[in-house]
C-alpha positions as CSV (number, residue, x, y, z in Angstrom):
1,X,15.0,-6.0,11.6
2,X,13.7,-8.9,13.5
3,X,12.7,-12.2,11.2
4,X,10.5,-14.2,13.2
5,X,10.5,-16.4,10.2
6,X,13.9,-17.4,10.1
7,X,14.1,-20.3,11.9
8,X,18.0,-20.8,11.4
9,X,18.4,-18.1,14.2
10,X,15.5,-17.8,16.9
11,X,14.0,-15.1,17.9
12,X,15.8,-15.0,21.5
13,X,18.9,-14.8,19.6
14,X,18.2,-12.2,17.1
15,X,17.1,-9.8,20.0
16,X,20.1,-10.8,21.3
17,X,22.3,-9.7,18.5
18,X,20.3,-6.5,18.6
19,X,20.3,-5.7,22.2
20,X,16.7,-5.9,22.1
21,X,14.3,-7.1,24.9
22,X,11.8,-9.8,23.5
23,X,9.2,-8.2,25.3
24,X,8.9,-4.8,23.9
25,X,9.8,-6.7,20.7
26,X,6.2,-8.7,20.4
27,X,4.1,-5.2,21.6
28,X,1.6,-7.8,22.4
29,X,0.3,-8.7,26.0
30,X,-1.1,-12.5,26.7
31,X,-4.3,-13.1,26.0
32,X,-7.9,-14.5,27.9
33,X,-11.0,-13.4,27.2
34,X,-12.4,-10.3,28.4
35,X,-15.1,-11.7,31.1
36,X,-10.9,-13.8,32.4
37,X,-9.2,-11.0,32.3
38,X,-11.6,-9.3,34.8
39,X,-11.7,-12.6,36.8
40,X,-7.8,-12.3,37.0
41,X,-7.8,-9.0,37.8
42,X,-9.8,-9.7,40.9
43,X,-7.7,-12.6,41.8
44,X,-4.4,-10.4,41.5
45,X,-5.8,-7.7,43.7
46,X,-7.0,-10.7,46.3
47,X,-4.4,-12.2,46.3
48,X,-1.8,-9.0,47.5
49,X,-4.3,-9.1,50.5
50,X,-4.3,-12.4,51.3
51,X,-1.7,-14.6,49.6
52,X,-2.6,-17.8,51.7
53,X,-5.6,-17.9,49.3
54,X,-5.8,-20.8,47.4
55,X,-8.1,-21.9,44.2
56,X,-11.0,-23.1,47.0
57,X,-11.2,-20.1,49.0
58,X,-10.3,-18.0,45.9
59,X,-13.1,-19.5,44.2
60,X,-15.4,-19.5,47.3
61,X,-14.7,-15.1,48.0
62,X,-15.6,-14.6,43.9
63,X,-18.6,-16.4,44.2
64,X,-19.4,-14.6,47.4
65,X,-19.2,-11.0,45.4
66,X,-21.4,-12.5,42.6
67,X,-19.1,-13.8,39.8
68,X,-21.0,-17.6,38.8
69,X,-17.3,-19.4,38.7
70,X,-16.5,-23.1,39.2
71,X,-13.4,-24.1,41.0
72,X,-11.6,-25.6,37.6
73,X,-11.8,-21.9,36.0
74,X,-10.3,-20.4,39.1
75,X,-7.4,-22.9,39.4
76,X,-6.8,-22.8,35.9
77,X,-6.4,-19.1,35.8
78,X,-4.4,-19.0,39.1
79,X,-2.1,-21.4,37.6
80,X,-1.5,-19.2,34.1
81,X,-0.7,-16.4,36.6
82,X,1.9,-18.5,38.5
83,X,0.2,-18.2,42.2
84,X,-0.1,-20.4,44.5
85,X,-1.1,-20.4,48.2
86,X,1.6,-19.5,50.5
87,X,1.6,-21.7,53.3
88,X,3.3,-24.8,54.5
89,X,2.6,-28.0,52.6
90,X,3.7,-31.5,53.1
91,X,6.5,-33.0,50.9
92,X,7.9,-29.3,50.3
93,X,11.2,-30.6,49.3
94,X,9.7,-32.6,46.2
95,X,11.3,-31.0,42.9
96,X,10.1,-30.9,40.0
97,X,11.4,-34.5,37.8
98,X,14.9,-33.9,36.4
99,X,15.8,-30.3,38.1
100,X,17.9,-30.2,41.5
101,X,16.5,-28.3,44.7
102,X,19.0,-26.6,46.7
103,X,18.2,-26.3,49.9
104,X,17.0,-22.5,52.4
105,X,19.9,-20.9,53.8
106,X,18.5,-18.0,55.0
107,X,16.7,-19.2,58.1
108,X,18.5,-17.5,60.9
109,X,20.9,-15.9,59.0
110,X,21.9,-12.5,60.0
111,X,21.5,-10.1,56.5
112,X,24.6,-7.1,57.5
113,X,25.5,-6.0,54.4
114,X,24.6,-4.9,50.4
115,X,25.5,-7.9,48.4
116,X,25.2,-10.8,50.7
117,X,21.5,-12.2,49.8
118,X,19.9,-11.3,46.3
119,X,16.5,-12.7,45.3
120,X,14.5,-13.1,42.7
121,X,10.7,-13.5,41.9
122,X,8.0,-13.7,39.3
123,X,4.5,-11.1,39.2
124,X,2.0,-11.4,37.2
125,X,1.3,-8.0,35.7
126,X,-2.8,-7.3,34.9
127,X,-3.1,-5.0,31.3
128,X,-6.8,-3.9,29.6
129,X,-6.2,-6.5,27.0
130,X,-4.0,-8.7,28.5
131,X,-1.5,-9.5,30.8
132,X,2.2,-9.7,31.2
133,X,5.0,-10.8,33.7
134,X,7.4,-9.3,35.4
135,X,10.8,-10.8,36.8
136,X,12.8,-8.8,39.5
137,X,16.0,-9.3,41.5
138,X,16.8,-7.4,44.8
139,X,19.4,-7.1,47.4
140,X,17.8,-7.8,50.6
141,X,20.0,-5.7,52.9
142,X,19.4,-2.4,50.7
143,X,16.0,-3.2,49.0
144,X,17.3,-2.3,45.7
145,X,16.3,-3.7,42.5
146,X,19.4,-4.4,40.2
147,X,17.4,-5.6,37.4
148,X,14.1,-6.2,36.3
149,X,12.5,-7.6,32.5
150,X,9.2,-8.4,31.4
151,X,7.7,-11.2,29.1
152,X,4.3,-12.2,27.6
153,X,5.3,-15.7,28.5
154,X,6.7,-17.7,31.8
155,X,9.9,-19.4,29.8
156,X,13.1,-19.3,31.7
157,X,14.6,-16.9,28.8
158,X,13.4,-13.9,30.7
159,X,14.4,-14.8,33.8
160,X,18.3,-16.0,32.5
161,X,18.3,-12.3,30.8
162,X,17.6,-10.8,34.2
163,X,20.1,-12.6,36.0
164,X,22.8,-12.0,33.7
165,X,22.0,-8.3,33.5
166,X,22.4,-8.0,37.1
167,X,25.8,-10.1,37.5
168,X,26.9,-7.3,35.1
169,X,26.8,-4.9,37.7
170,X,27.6,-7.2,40.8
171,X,27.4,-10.5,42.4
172,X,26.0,-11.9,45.8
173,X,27.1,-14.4,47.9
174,X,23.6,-16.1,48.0
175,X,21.3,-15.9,45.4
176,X,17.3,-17.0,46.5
177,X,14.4,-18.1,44.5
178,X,11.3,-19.8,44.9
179,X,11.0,-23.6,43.3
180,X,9.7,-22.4,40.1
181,X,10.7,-23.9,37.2
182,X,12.7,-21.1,35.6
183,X,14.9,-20.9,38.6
184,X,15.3,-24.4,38.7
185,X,16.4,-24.5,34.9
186,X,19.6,-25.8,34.7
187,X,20.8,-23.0,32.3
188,X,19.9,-20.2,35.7
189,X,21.2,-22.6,37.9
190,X,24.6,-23.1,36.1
191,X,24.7,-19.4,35.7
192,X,24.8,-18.8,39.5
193,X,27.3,-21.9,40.5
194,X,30.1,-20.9,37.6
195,X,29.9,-17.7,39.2
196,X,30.4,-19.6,42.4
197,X,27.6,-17.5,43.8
198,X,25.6,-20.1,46.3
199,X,22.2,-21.1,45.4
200,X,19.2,-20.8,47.9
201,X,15.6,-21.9,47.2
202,X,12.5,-21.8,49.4
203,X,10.3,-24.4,50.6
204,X,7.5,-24.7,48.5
205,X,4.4,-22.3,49.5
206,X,6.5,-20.6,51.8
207,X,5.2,-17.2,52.7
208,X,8.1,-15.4,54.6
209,X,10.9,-17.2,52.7
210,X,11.1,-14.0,50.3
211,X,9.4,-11.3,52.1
212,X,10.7,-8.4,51.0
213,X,10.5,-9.1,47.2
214,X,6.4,-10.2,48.3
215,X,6.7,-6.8,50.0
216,X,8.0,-5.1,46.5
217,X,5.3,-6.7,44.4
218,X,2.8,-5.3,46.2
219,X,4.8,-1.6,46.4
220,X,4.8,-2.0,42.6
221,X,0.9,-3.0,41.9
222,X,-0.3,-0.6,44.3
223,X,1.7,2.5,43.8
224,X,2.2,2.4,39.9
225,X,0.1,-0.6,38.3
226,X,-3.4,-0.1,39.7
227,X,-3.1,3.2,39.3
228,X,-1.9,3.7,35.8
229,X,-3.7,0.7,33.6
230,X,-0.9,0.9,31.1
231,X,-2.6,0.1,27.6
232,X,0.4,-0.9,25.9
233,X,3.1,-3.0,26.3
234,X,5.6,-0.3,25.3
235,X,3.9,2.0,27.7
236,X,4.1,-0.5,30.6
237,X,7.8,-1.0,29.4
238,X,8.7,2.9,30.1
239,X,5.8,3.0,33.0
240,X,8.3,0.2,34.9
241,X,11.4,2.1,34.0
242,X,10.4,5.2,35.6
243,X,8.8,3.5,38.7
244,X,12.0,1.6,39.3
245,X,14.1,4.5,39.2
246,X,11.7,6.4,41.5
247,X,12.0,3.0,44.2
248,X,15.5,2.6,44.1
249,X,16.6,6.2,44.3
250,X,13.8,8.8,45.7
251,X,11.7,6.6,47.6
252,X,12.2,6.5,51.2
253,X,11.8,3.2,52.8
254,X,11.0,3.2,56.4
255,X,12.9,-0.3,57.3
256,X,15.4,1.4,55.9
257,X,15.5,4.8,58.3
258,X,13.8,6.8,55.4
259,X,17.0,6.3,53.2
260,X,16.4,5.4,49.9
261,X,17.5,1.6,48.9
262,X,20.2,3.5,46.6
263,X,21.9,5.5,49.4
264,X,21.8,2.0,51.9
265,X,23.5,0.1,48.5
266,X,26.0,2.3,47.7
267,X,27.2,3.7,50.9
């Protein structure tokens, strides 16, 4: 059984020891009040549309469909959800203090083959009562997602989980994130380089520096989320699972010649 009490051995690492995930561990999604959660529902399903949105012209279309909102709710929430406009800004190099930036080595690059160019990427994941997020990393030449986790919180654990369940299976040559601060964690970061895997990271409010993982996030809301307002955290858990496994192997992706991302990864 977990002990969240004992604080000689964390949490983290008693799930650990137990092959647990820490998400379906808590059964609890994040909280906001119900009038927030509605807000951020909005903003979520904006956003897929038009992900150059910022808090002003996020704020500004709400108000325009009714909703009394100030700008300092909208940002706040936007922020708690992790989205930000995509769209060039000045000083897009800046890092956050104490964590390296690596720089984009995917502009012009030709992507030939399964393996050469994973990504990674963080969603925010609406619920009834709450809300969770979601961490996924995909090959770009096939589409497929090698592994995917949730958590009720934006920590860096989730995200190192993620990436070491996937190097279980395989290993790029270039691994790509955004510059989020769980991808800049030195603990991801040293994962990748001992595994002499080369690190990529997009310019800041990029929008087309990792497309197709923008592209599966919206596959994902759209054709499973939306649709099925999981309740639960365990039911979400399982909902995911089987959505996944529908994606990656009976699916048929048009980029991809109607083949499913399974049949282009492991031809």
């Amino acid at each position: 059984m977990i002990e969240p009490e004992h604080a000689q051995i964390s949490v983290r690492r008693q799930c650990e020891l137990l092959g647990l995930n820490r998400s379906t561990l808590y059964y609890q999604a994040a909280g906001e009040s119900a009038y927030n959660l509605h807000l951020m529902r909005l903003i979520d399903e904006q956003y897929l549309r038009t992900p150059f949105y910022g808090w002003p012209r996020m704020t500004a279309t709400l108000q325009r469909q009714g909703y009394a909102v100030n700008s300092k709710r909208i940002r706040r929430l936007m922020q708690t959800m992790g989205l930000q406009a995509l769209y060039p800004k000045p000083k897009t190099s800046v890092a956050e203090t104490g964590h390296k930036i690596y720089p984009y080595l995917l502009r012009g690059l030709a992507i030939v083959r399964p393996n050469q160019v994973w990504s990674a990427d963080i969603t925010y994941i609406p619920m009834p009562q709450g809300f969770m997020y979601l961490v996924a990393i995909m090959d770009w030449f096939s589409r497929y997602v090698l592994a995917w986790q949730l958590s009720n919180t934006l920590d860096g654990y989730f995200c190192l989980d993620v990436l070491q369940q996937a190097l279980h299976q395989e290993q790029p040559e270039i691994f790509n994130t955004d510059q989020g601060a769980q991808f800049t964690a030195l603990d991801f970061t040293d994962c990748l380089e001992k595994a002499k895997i080369r690190i990529s990271m997009d310019g800041r409010g990029r929008a087309l520096d990792n497309i197709f993982i923008e592209r599966l996030w919206r596959s994902v809301k759209y054709e499973d989320i939306y649709l099925k307002d999981y309740a639960t955290v365990p039911e979400l858990d399982a909902g995911l699972a089987d959505y996944f496994q529908l994606y990656n192997h009976e699916r048929p992706h048009q980029s991809l010649d109607y083949l499913t991302p399974a049949e282009v990864h492991f031809a």
